[in-house]
mmCIF file of the C-alpha atoms, coordinates in Angstrom:
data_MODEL
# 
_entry.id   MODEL 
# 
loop_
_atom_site.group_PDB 
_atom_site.id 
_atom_site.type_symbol 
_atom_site.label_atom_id 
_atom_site.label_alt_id 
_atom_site.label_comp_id 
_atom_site.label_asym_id 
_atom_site.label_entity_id 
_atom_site.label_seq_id 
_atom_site.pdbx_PDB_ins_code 
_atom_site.Cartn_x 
_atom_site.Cartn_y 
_atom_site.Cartn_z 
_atom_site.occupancy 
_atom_site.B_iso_or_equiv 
_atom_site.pdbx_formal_charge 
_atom_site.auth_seq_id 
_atom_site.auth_comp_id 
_atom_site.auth_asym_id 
_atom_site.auth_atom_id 
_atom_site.pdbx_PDB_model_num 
ATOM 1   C CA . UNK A 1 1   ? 22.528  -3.149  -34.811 1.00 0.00 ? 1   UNK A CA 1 
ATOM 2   C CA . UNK A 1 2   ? 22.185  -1.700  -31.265 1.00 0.00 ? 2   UNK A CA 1 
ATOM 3   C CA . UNK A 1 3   ? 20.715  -3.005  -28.069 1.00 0.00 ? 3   UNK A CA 1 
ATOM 4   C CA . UNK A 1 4   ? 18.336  -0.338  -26.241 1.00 0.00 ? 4   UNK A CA 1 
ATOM 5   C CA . UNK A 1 5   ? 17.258  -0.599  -23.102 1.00 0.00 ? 5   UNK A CA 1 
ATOM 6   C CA . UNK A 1 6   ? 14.219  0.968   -20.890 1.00 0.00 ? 6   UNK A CA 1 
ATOM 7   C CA . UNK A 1 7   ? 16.885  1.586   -18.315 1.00 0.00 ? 7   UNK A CA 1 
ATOM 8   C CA . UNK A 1 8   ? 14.744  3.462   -15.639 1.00 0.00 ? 8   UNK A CA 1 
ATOM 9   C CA . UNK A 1 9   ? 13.657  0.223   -14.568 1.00 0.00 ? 9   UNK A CA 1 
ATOM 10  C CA . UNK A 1 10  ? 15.652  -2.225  -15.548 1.00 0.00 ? 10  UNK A CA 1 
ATOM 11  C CA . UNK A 1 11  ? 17.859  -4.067  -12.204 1.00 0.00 ? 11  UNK A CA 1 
ATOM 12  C CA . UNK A 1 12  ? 21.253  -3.494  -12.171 1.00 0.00 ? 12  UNK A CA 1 
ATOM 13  C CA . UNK A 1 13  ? 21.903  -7.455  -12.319 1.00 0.00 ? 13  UNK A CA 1 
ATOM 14  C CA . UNK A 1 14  ? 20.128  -7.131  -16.089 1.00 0.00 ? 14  UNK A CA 1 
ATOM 15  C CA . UNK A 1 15  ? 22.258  -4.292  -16.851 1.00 0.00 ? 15  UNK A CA 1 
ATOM 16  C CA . UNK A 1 16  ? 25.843  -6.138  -15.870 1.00 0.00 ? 16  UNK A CA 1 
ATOM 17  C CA . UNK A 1 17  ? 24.930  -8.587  -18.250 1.00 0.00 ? 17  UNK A CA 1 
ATOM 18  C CA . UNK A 1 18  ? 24.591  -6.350  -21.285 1.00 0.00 ? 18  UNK A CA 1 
ATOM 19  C CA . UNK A 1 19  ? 27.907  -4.535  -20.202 1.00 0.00 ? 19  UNK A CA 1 
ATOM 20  C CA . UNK A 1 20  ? 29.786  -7.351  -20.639 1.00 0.00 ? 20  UNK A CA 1 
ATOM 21  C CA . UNK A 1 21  ? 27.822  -8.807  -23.229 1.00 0.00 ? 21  UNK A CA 1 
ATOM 22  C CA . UNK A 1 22  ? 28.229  -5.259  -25.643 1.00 0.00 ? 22  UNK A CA 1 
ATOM 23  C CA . UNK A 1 23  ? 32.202  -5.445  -24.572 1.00 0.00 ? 23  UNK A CA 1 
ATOM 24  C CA . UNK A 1 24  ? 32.417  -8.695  -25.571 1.00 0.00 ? 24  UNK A CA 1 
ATOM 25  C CA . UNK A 1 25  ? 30.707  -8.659  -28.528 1.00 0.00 ? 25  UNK A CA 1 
ATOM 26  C CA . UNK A 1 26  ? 31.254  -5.736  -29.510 1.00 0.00 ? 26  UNK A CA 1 
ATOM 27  C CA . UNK A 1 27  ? 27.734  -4.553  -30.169 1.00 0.00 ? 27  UNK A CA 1 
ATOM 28  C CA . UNK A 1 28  ? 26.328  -0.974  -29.292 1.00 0.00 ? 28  UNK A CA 1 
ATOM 29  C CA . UNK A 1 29  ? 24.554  -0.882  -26.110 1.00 0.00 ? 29  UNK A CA 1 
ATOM 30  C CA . UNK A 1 30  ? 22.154  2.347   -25.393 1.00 0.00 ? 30  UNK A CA 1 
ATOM 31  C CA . UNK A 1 31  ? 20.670  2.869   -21.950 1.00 0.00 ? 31  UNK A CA 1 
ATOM 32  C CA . UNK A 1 32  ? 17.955  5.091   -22.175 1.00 0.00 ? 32  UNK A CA 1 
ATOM 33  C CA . UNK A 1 33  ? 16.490  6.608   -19.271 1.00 0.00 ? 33  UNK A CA 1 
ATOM 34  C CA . UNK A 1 34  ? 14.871  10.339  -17.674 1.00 0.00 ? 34  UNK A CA 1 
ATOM 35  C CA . UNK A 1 35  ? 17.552  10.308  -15.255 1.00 0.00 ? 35  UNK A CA 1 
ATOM 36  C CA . UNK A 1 36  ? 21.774  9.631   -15.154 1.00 0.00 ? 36  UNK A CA 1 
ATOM 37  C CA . UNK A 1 37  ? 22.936  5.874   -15.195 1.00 0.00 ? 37  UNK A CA 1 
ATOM 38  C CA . UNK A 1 38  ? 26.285  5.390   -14.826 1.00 0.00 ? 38  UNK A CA 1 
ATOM 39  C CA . UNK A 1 39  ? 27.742  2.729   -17.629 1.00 0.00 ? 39  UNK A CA 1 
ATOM 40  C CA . UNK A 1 40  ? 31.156  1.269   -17.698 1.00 0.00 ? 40  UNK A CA 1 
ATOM 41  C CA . UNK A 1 41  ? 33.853  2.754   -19.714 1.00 0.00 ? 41  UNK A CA 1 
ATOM 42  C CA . UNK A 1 42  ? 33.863  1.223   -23.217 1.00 0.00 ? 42  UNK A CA 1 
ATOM 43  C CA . UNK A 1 43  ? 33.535  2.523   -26.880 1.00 0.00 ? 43  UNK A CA 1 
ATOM 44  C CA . UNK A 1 44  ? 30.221  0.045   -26.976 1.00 0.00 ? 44  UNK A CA 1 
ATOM 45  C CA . UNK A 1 45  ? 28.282  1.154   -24.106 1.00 0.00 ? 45  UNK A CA 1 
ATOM 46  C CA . UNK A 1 46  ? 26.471  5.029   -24.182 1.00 0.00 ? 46  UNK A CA 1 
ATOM 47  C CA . UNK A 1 47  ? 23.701  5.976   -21.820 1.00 0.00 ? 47  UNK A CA 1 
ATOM 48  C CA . UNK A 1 48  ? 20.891  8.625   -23.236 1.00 0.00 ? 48  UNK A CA 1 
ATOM 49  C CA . UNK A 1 49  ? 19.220  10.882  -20.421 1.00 0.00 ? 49  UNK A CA 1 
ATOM 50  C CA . UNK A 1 50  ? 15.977  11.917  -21.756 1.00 0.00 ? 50  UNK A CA 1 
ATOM 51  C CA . UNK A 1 51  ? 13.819  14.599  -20.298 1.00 0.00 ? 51  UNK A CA 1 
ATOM 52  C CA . UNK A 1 52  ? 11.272  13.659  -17.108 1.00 0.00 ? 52  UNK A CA 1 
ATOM 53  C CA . UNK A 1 53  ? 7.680   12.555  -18.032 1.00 0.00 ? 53  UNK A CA 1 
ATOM 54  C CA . UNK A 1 54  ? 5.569   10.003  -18.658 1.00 0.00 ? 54  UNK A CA 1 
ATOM 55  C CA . UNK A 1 55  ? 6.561   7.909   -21.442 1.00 0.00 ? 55  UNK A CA 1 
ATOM 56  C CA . UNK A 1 56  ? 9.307   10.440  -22.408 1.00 0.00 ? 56  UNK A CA 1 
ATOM 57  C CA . UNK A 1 57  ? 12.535  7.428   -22.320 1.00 0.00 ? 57  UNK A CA 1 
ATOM 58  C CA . UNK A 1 58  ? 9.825   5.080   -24.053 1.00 0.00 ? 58  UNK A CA 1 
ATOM 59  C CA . UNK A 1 59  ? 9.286   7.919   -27.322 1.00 0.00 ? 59  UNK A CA 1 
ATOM 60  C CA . UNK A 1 60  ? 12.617  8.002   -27.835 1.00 0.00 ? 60  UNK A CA 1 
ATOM 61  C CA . UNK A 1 61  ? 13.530  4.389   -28.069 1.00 0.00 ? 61  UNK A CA 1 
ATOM 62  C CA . UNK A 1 62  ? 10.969  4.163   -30.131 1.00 0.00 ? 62  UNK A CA 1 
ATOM 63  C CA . UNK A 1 63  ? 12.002  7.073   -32.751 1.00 0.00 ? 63  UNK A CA 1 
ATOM 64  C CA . UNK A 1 64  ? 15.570  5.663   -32.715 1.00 0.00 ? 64  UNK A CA 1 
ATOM 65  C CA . UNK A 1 65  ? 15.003  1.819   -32.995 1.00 0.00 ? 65  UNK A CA 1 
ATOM 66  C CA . UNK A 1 66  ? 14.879  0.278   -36.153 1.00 0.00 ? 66  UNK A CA 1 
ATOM 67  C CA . UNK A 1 67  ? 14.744  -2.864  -37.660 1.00 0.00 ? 67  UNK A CA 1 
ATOM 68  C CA . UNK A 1 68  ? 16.696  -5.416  -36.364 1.00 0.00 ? 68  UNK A CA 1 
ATOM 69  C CA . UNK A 1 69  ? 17.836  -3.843  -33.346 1.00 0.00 ? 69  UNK A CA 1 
ATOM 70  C CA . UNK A 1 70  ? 16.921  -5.442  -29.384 1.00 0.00 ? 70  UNK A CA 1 
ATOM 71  C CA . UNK A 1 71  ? 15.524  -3.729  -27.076 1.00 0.00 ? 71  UNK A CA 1 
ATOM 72  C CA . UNK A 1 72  ? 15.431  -4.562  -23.499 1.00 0.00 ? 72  UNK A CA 1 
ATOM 73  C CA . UNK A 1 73  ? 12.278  -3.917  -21.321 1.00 0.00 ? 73  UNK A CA 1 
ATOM 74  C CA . UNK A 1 74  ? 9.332   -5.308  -19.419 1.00 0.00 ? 74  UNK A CA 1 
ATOM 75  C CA . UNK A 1 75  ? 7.036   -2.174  -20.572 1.00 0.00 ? 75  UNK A CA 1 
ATOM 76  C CA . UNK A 1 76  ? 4.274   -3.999  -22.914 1.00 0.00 ? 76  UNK A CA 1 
ATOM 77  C CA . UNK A 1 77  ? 3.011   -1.284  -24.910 1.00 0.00 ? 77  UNK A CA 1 
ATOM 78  C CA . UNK A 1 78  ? 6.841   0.005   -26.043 1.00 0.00 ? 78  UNK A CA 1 
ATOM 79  C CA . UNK A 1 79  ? 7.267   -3.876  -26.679 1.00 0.00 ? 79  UNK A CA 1 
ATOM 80  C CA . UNK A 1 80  ? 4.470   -3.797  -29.305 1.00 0.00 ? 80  UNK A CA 1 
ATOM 81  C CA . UNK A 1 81  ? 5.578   -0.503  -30.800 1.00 0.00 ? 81  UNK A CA 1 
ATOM 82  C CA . UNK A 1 82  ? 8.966   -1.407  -31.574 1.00 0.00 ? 82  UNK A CA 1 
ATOM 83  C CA . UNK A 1 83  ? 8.042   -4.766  -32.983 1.00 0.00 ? 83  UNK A CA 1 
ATOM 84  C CA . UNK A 1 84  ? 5.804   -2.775  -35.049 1.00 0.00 ? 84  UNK A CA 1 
ATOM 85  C CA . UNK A 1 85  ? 8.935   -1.160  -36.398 1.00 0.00 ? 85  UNK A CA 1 
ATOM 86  C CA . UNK A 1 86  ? 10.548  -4.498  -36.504 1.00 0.00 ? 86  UNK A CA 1 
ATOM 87  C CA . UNK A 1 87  ? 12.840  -4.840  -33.366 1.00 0.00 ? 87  UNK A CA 1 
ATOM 88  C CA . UNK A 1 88  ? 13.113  -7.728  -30.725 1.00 0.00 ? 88  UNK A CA 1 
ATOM 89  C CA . UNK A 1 89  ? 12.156  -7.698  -27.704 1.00 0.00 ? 89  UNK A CA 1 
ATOM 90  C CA . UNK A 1 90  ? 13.245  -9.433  -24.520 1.00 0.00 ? 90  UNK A CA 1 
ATOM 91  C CA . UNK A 1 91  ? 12.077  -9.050  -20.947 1.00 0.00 ? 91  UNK A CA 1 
ATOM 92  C CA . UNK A 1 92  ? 14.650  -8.388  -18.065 1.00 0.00 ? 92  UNK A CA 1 
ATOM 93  C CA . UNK A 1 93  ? 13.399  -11.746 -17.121 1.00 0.00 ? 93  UNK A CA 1 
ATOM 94  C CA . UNK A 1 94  ? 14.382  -13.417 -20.269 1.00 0.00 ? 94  UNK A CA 1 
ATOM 95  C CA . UNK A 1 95  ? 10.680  -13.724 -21.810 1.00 0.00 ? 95  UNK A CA 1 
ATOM 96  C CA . UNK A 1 96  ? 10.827  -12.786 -25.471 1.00 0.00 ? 96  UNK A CA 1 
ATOM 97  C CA . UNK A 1 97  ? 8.378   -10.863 -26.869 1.00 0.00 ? 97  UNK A CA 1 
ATOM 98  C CA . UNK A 1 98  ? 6.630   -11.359 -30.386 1.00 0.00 ? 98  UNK A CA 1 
ATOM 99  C CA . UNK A 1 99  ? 4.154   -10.370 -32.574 1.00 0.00 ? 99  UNK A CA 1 
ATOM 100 C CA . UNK A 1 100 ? 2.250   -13.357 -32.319 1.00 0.00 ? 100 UNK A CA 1 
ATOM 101 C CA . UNK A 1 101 ? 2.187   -12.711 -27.950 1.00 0.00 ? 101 UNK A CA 1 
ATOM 102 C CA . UNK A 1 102 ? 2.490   -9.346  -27.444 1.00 0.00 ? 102 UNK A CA 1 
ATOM 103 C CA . UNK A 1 103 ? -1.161  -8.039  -28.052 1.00 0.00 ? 103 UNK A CA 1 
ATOM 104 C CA . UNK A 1 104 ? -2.866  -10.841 -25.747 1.00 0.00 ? 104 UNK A CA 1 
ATOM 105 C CA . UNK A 1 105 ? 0.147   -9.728  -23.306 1.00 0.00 ? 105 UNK A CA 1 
ATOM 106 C CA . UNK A 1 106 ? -1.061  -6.035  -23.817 1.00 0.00 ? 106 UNK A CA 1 
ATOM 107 C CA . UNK A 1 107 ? -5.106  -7.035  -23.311 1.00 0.00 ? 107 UNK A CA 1 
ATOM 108 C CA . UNK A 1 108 ? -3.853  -8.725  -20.169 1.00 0.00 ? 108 UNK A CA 1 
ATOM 109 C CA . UNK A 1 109 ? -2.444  -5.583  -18.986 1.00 0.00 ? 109 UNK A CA 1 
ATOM 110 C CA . UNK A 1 110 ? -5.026  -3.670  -20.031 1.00 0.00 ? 110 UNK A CA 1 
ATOM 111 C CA . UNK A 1 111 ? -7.601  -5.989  -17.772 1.00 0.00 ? 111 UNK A CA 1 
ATOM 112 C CA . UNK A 1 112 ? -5.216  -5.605  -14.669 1.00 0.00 ? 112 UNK A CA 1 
ATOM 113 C CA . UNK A 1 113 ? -5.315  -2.123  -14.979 1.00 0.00 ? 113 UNK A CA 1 
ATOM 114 C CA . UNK A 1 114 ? -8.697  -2.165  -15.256 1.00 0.00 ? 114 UNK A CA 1 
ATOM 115 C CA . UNK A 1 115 ? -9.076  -4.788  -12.123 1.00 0.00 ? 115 UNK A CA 1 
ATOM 116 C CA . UNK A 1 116 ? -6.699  -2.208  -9.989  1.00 0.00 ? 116 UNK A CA 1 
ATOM 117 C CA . UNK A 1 117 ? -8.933  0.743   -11.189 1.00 0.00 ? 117 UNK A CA 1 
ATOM 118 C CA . UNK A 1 118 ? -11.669 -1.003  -9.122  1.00 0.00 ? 118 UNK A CA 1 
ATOM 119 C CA . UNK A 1 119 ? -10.088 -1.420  -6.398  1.00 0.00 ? 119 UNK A CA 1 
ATOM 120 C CA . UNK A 1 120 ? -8.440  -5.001  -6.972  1.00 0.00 ? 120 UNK A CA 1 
ATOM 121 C CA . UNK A 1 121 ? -5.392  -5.651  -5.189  1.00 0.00 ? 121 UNK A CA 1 
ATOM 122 C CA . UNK A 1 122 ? -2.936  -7.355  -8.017  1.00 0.00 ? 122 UNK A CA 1 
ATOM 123 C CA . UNK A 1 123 ? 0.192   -7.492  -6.241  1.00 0.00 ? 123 UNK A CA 1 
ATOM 124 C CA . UNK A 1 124 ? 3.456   -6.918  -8.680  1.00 0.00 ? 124 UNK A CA 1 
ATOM 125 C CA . UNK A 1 125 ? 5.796   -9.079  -10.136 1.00 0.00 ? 125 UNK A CA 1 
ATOM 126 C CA . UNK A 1 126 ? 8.177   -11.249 -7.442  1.00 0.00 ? 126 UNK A CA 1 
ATOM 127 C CA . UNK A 1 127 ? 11.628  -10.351 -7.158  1.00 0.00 ? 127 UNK A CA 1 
ATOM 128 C CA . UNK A 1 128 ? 14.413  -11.140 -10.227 1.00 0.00 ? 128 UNK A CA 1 
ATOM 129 C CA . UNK A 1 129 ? 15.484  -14.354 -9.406  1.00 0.00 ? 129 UNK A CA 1 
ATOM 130 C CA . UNK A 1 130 ? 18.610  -16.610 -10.378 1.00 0.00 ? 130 UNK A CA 1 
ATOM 131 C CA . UNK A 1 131 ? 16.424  -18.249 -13.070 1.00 0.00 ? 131 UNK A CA 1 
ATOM 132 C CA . UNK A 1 132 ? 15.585  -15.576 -14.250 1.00 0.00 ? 132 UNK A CA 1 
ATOM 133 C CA . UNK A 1 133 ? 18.878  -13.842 -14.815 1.00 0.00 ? 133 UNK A CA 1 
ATOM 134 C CA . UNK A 1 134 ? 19.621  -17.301 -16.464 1.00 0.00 ? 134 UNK A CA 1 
ATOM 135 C CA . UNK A 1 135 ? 16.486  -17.098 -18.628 1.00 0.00 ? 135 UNK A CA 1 
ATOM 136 C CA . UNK A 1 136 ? 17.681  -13.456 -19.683 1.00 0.00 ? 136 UNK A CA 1 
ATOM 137 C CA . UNK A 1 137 ? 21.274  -14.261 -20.510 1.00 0.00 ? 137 UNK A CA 1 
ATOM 138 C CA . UNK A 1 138 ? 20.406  -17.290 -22.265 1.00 0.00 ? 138 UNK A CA 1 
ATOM 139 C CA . UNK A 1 139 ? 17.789  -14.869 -24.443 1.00 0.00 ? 139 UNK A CA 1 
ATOM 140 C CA . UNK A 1 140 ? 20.683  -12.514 -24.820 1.00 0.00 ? 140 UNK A CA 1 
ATOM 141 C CA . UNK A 1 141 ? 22.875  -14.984 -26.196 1.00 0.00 ? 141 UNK A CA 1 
ATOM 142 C CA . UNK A 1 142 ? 21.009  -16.440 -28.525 1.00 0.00 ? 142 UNK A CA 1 
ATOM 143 C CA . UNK A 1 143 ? 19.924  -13.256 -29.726 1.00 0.00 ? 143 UNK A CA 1 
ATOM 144 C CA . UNK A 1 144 ? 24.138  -12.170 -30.475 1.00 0.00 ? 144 UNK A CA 1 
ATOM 145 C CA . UNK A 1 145 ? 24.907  -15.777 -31.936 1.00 0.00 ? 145 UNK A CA 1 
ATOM 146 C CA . UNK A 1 146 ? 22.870  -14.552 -34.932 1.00 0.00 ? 146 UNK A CA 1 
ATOM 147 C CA . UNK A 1 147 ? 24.379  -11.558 -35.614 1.00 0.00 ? 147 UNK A CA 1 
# 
């Protein structure tokens, strides 16, 4: 079992968590990401620099995923292909991802698109906040009390 993780974007606070969460538990942590992130020294803990492009970090946690395994990321349409492939899915903001949510999740991002294609102001997300750090490490947890 291995925990990826869209690391490109993921905050720092999210990524302290899993360090000491793989340490702890002992699990194998993979940051994948098109450019160098630094990860604490541990047998557990590896970080995968992928080549620059669109998608490119995305691919390859898809190819390598398999059942089973959790991956970490806030990018809906790698969410639905790696719960194709049977993998979990939790948000850096502790939401957790299923099959039964993540298509109307990906129409919904598919309409904002669309709504900021016409010229639609969206806004983004609002900063990380303590609750949800809490949401995420709660989501975490429960996810390693069943291995």
């Amino acid at each position: 079992m291995t925990i990826w993780v869209d690391a490109d974007a993921c905050p720092k606070v999210i990524k302290d968590i899993l360090f000491r969460a793989a340490t702890r538990k002992q699990v194998k942590l993979t940051l994948v990401a098109n450019q160098f992130i630094a990860t604490p020294p541990s047998p557990w803990i590896t970080s995968m620099q992928v080549d620059a492009g669109f998608d490119v970090a995305d691919d390859e946690i898809v190819k390598l995923c398999e059942r089973g395994d959790l991956v970490i990321t806030a990018d809906i349409p790698l969410a639905a292909e790696v719960i194709e492939k049977g993998a979990l899915v939790v948000t850096p903001r502790g939401e957790q991802f299923t099959l039964e949510n993540v298509r109307q999740r990906l129409n919904m991002r598919d309409f904002m698109d669309t709504m900021r294609a016409s010229g639609e102001h969206t806004g983004g997300p609002p900063p990380l906040n303590q609750r949800d750090r809490q949401q995420f490490a709660n989501a975490l947890d429960s996810y390693l009390a069943k291995l």
